[in-house]
C-alpha positions as CSV (number, residue, x, y, z in Angstrom):
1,X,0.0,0.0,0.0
2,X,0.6,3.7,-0.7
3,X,3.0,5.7,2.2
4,X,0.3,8.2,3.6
5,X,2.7,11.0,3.6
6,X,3.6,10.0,-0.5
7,X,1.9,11.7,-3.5
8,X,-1.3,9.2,-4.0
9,X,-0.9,8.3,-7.8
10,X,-3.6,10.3,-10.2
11,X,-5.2,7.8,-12.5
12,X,-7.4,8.3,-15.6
13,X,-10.1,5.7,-16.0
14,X,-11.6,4.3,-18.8
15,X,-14.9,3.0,-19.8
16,X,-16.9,0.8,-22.5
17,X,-20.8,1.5,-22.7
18,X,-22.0,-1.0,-25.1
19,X,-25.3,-1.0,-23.0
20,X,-24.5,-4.5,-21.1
21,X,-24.3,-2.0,-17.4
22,X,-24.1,0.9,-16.0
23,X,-21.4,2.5,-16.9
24,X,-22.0,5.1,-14.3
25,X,-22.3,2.8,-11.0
26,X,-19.6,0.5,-12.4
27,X,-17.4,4.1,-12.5
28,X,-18.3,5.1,-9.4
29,X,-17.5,1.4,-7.8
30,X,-13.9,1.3,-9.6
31,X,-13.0,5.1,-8.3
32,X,-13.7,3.2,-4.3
33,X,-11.8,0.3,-5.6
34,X,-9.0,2.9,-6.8
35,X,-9.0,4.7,-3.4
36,X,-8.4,1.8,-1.7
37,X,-5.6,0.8,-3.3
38,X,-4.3,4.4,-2.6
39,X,-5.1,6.1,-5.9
40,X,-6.8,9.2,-6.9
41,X,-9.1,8.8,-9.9
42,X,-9.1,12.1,-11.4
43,X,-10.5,12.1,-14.7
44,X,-12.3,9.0,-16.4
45,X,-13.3,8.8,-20.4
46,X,-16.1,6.4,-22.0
47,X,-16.2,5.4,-25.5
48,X,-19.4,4.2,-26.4
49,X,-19.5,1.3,-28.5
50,X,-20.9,-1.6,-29.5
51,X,-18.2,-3.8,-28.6
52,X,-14.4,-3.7,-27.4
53,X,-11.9,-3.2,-29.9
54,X,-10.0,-6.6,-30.3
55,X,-6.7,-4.7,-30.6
56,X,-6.9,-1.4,-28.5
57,X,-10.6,-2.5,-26.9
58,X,-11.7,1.4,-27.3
59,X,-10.0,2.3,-31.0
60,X,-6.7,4.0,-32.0
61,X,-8.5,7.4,-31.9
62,X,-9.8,6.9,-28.7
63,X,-6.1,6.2,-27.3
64,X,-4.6,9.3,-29.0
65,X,-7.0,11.4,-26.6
66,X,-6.2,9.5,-24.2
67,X,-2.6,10.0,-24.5
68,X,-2.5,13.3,-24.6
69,X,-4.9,13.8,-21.5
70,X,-1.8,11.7,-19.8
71,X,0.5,14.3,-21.2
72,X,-1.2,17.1,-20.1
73,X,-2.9,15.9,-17.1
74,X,0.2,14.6,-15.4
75,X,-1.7,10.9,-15.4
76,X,0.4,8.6,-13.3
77,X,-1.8,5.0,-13.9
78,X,-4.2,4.3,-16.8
79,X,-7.4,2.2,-15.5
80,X,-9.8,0.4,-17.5
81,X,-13.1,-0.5,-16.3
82,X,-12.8,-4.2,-17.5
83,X,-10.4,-6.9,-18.1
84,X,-7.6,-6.7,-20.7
85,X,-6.3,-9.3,-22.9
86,X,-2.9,-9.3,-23.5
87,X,-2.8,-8.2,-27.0
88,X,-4.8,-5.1,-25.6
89,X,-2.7,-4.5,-23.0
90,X,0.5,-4.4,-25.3
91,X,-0.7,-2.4,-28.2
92,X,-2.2,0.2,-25.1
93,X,0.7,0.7,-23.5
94,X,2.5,1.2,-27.1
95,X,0.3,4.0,-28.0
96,X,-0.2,5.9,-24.5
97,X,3.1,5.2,-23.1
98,X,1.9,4.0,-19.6
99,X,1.0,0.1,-19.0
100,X,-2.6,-0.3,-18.3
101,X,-4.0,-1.4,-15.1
102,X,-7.3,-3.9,-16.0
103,X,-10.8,-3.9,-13.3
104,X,-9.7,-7.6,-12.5
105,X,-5.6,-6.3,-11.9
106,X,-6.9,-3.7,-9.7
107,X,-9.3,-5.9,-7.3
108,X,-6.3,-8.9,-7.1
109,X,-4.3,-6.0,-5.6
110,X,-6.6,-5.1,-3.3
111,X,-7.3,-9.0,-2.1
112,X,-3.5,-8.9,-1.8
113,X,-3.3,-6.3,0.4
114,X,-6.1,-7.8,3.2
115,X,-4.8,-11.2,2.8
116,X,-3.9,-12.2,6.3
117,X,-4.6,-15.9,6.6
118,X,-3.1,-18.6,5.2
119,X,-6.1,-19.9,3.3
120,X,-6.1,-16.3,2.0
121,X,-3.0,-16.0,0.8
122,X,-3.3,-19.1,-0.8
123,X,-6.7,-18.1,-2.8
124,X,-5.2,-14.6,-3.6
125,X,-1.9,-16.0,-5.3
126,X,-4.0,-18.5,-7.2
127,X,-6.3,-16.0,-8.9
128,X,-2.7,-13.9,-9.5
129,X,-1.6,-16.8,-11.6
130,X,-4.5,-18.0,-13.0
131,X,-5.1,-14.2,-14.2
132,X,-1.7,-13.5,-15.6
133,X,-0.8,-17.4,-16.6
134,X,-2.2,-16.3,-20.5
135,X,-0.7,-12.9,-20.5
136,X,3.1,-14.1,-20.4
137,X,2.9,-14.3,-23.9
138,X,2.2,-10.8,-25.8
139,X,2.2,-9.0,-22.9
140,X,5.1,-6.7,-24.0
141,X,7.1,-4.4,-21.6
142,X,4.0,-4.4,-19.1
143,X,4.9,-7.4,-17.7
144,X,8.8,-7.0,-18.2
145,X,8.8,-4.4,-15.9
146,X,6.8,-6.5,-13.0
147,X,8.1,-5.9,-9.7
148,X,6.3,-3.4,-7.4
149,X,3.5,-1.2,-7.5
150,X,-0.5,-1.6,-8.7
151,X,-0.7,-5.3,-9.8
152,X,2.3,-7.1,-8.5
153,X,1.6,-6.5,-5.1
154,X,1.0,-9.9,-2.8
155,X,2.1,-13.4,-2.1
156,X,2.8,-14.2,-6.0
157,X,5.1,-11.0,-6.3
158,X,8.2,-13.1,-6.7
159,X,6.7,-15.5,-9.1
160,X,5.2,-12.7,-12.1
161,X,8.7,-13.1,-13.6
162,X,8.7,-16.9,-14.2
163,X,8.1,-18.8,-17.0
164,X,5.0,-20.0,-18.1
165,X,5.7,-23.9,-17.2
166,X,7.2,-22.5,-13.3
167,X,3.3,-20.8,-13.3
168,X,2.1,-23.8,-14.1
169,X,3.6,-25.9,-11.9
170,X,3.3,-23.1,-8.8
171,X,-1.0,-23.3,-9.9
172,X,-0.9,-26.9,-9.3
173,X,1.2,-26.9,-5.6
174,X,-1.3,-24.0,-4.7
175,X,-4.5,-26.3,-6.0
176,X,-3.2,-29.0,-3.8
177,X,-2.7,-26.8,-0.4
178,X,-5.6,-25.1,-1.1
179,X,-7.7,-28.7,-1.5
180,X,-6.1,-29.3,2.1
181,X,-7.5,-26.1,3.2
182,X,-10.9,-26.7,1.7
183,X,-10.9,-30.3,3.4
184,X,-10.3,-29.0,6.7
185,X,-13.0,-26.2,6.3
186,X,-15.4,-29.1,5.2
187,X,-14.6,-30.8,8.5
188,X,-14.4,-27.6,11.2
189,X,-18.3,-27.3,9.1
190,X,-19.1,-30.7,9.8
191,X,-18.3,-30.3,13.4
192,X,-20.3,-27.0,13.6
193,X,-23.0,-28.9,12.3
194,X,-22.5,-31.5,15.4
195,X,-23.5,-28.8,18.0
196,X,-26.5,-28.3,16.5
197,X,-25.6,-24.3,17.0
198,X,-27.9,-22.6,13.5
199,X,-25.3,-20.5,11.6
200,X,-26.5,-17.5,9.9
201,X,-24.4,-15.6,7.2
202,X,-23.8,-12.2,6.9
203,X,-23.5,-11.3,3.4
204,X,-23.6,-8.3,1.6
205,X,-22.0,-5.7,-1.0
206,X,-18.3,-5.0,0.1
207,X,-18.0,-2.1,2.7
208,X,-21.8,-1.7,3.7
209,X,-21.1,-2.4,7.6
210,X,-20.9,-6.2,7.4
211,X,-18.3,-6.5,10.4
212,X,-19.3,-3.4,11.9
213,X,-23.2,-5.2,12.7
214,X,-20.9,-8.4,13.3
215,X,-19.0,-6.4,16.0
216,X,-21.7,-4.8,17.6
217,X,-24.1,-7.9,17.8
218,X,-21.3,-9.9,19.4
219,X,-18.8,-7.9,21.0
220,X,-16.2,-9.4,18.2
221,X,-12.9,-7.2,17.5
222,X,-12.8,-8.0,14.0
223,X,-11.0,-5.1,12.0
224,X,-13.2,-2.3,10.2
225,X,-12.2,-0.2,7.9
226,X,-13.6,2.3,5.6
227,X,-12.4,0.3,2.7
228,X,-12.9,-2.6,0.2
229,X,-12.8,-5.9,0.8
230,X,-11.6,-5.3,4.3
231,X,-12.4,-8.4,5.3
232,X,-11.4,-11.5,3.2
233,X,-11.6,-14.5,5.4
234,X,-14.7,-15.6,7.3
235,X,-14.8,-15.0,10.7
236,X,-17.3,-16.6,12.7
237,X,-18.8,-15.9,16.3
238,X,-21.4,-16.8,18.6
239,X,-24.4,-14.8,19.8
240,X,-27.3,-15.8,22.5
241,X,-30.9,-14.6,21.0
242,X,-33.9,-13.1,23.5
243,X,-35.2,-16.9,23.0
244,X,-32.5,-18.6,24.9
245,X,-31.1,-19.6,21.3
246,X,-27.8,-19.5,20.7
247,X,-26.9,-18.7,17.3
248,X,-23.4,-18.7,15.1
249,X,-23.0,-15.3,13.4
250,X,-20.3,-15.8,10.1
251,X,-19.0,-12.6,8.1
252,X,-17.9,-13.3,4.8
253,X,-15.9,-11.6,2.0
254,X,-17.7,-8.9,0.3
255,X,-18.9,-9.1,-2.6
256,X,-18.6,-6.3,-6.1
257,X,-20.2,-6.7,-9.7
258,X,-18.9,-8.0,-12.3
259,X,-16.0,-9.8,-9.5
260,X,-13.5,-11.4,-11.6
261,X,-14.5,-15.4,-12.3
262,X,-10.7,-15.7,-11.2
263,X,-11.5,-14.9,-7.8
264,X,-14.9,-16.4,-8.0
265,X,-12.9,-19.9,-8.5
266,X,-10.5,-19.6,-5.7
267,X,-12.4,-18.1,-3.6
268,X,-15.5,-20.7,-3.7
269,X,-15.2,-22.2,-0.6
270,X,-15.4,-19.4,1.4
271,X,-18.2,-17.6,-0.8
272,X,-20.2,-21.4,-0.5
273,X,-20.2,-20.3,3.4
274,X,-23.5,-18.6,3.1
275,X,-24.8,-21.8,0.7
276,X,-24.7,-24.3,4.4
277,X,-25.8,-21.5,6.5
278,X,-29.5,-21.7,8.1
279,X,-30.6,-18.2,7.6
280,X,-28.8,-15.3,5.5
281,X,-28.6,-11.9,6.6
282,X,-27.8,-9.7,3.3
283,X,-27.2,-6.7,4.6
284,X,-26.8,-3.5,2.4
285,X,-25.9,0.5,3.0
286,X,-29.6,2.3,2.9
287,X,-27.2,6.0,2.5
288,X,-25.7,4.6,-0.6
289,X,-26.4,5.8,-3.9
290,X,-25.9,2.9,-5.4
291,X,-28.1,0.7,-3.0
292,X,-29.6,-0.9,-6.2
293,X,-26.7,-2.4,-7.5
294,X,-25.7,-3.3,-4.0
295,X,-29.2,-5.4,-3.8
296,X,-28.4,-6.8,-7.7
297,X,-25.0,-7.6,-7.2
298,X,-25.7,-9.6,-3.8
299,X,-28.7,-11.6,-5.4
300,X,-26.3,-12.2,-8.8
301,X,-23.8,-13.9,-6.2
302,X,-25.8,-15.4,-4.1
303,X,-27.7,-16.9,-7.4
304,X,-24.4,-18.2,-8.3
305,X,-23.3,-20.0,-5.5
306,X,-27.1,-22.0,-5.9
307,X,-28.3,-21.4,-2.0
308,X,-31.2,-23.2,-2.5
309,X,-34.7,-22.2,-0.5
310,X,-32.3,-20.8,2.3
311,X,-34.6,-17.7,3.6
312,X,-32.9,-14.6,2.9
313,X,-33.4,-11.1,5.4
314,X,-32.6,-8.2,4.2
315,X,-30.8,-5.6,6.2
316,X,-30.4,-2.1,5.4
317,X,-27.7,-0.7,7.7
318,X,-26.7,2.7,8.2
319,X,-30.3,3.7,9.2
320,X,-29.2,6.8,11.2
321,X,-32.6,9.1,11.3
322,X,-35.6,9.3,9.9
323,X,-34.5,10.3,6.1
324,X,-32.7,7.5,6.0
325,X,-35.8,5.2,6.1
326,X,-37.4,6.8,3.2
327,X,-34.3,5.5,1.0
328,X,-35.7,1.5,1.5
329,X,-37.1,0.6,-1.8
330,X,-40.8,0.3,-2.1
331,X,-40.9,-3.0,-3.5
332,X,-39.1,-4.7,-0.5
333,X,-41.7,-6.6,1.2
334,X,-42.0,-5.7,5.0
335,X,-41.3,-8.7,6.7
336,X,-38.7,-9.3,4.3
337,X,-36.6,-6.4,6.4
338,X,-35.1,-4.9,9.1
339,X,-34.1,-1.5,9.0
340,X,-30.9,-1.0,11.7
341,X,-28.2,1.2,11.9
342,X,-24.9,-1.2,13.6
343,X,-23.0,2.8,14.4
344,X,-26.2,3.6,17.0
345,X,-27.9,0.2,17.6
346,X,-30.8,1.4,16.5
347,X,-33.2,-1.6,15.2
348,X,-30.3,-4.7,16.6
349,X,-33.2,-5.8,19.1
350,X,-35.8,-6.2,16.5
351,X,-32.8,-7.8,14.3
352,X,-32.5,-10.5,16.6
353,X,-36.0,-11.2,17.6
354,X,-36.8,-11.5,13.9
355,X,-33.9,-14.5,13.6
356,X,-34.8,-15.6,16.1
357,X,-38.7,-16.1,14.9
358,X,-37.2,-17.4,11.6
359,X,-35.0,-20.1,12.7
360,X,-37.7,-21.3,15.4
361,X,-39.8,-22.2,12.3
362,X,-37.4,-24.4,11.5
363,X,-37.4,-26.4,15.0
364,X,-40.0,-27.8,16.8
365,X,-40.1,-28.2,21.2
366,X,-39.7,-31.6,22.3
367,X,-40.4,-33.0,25.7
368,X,-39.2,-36.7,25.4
369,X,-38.0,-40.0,27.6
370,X,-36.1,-41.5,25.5
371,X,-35.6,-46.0,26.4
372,X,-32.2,-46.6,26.8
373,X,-32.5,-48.8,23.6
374,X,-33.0,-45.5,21.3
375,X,-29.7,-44.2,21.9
376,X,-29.1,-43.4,18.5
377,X,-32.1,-40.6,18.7
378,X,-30.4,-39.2,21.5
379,X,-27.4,-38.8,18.8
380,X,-29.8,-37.4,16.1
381,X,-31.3,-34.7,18.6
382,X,-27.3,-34.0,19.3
383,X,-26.2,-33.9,16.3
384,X,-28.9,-31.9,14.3
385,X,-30.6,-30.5,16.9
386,X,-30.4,-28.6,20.9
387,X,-30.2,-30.2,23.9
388,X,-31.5,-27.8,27.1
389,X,-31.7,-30.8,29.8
390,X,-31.0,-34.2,29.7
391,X,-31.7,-36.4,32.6
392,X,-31.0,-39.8,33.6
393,X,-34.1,-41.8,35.4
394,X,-35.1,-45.2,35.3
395,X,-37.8,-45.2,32.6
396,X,-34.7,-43.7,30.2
397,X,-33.2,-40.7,29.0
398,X,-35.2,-37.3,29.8
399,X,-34.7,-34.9,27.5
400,X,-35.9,-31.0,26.3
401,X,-34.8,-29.5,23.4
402,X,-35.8,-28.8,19.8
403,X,-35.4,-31.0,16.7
404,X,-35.3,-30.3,13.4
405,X,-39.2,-30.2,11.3
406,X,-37.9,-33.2,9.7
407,X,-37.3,-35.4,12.6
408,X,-40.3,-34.4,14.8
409,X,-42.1,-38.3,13.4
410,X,-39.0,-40.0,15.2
411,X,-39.3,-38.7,18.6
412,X,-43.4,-38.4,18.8
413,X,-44.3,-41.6,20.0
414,X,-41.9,-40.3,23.1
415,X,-43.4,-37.2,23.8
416,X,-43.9,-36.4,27.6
């Protein structure tokens, strides 16, 4: 990252409105992404088109403004709002005289930077390689000059100068470690699922308040920052509900449109968190202007990672006063919502009571002696279920707790 008391680099940005987004949002979205990474976007030119030019992606004419806006603008980094092949980047960096910096470049940097974990490391330097593995060849003097700076920064630094078959084989060592990694995640799940604890996700656009709301429901010290992708690797923690219930709260990474299917791939088993949770809590910034693409980019995700019928809750954070309230889209069902605000606490009771109501639909009271032949139900109830008492008499096992919908039938004939 960028000394604070250095010159933050000025960058021009550049856009491609064919008509497949808004150009506008998407803009907006890579300036926070720029800032971030410690750059000042200070100018930004669309070319609107049908489609990319194969060789420059927005025409020779196009570049020849651009260039001389670099000139005369004092343009330290060249952005484009997309990604780059290499033939694109070469022939750009021929006719403006600064290597491009690609969307997908841009948001691997970042990721570098917030990689703390192992597991994230591991994910981050994948997507590196995977991303720059075809643009070796052709790439010209932008990938000669790798080293330091936007693009190069994070675990893979030392690798960008290797050949293609050293990639390759690095891809396939970080494949394997990151299989081991996946494995033991699939087994810390498993035993979560053992407790019988319910685990509700917190999802949501990047840097709408996600580990703040964590923080404040839990007590949790995870980092905040007024930045993207913050926080990269889940982090999970528990919280008691007004019904006795104790729940497990996990924040996950982030999420931004159009988020490079690079990243997508590595990062799958931590995205697939929210797919096993019980409940997901998609929370979104009610101040931000771009609160509709923050609602479409979450449901494009979470469409993606095929959730199933897991009930989703909507939760517009950042509810600070009254205006604020007016910004919740009319559409939005009422009891499909919970307005809050994680900075003043405002709404976190009602928050809670309302998972609380949704995951009790899922579980039904049970009053039960169990014979000391059916110890396998007491291992069900454990396993999938909550235990509040369990007693030892002579008649069998007494217990209280909820089971699952689906397993009511097996402990009926039991029933106190």
């Amino acid at each position: 990252m960028y000394e604070t008391q250095q010159k933050r680099p000025r960058a021009l940005a550049v856009a491609l409105d064919s008509g497949e987004y808004d150009v506008e949002n998407s803009l907006c979205e890579l300036s926070d992404l720029a800032d971030t990474a410690g750059i000042d976007m200070v100018l930004k030119v669309v070319q609107r088109k049908e489609g990319a030019d194969n060789a420059t992606f927005v025409g020779k004419g196009k570049l020849e403004e651009i260039r001389q806006l670099i000139e005369n603008e004092q343009i330290d980094i060249l952005l484009f709002d997309d990604e780059l092949s290499p033939v694109q980047i070469r022939n750009i960096e021929e006719l403006t005289g600064l290597a491009p910096v690609d969307r997908t470049m841009l948001i691997l940097d970042i990721f570098a930077m917030h990689a703390k974990t192992r597991e994230g490391e591991v994910q981050v330097e994948l997507a590196q390689h995977r991303y720059r593995l075809p643009r070796l060849m052709g790439a010209g003097k932008a990938m000669s000059r790798l080293g330091g700076g936007i693009g190069t920064r994070g675990p893979g630094e030392s690798k960008l100068e290797s050949d293609r078959r050293h990639i390759q084989r690095r891809i396939q060592f970080l494949q394997s470690d990151l299989k081991k990694i996946e494995n033991h995640r699939e087994l810390t799940r498993k035993n979560r699922l053992k407790t019988g604890i319910p685990t509700v996700a917190i999802v949501g656009y990047t840097n709408v308040g996600k580990s703040t709301l964590l923080n404040r429901l839990t007590g949790a010290q995870v980092l905040v920052e007024n930045k993207l992708f913050a926080t990269l690797d889940p982090t999970a923690r528990k919280l008691a509900l007004p019904d006795g219930t104790t729940i497990l709260l996990v924040d996950t990474v982030g999420f931004v449109s159009r988020l490079p299917h690079h990243l997508v791939k590595a990062f799958q088993s931590t995205l697939r968190e929210s797919a096993y949770a019980d409940l997901i809590l998609q929370v979104c910034d009610v101040q931000s202007d771009q609160l509709p693409l923050q609602l479409e980019t979450t449901k494009a995700t979470l469409d993606a990672l095929d959730i199933g019928d897991t009930e989703i809750l909507t939760v517009f954070n950042k509810c600070d006063n009254t205006e604020c309230m007016q910004r919740i889209p009319a559409g939005v069902q009422r009891d499909k919502y919970v307005a809050v605000s994680a900075k003043t606490g405002f709404g976190l009771e009602q928050l809670c009571a309302r998972i609380a109501d949704i995951l009790r639909r899922d579980y039904l009271p049970i009053d039960v002696v169990l014979p000391f032949s059916q110890g396998q139900l007491e291992t069900v109830l454990r396993d999938h279920g909550q235990i509040t008492s369990l007693d030892y008499t002579a008649d069998g096992v007494h217990i209280t707790g909820r089971c699952r919908q689906e397993h009511a039938h097996l402990f009926a004939p039991y029933q106190k």
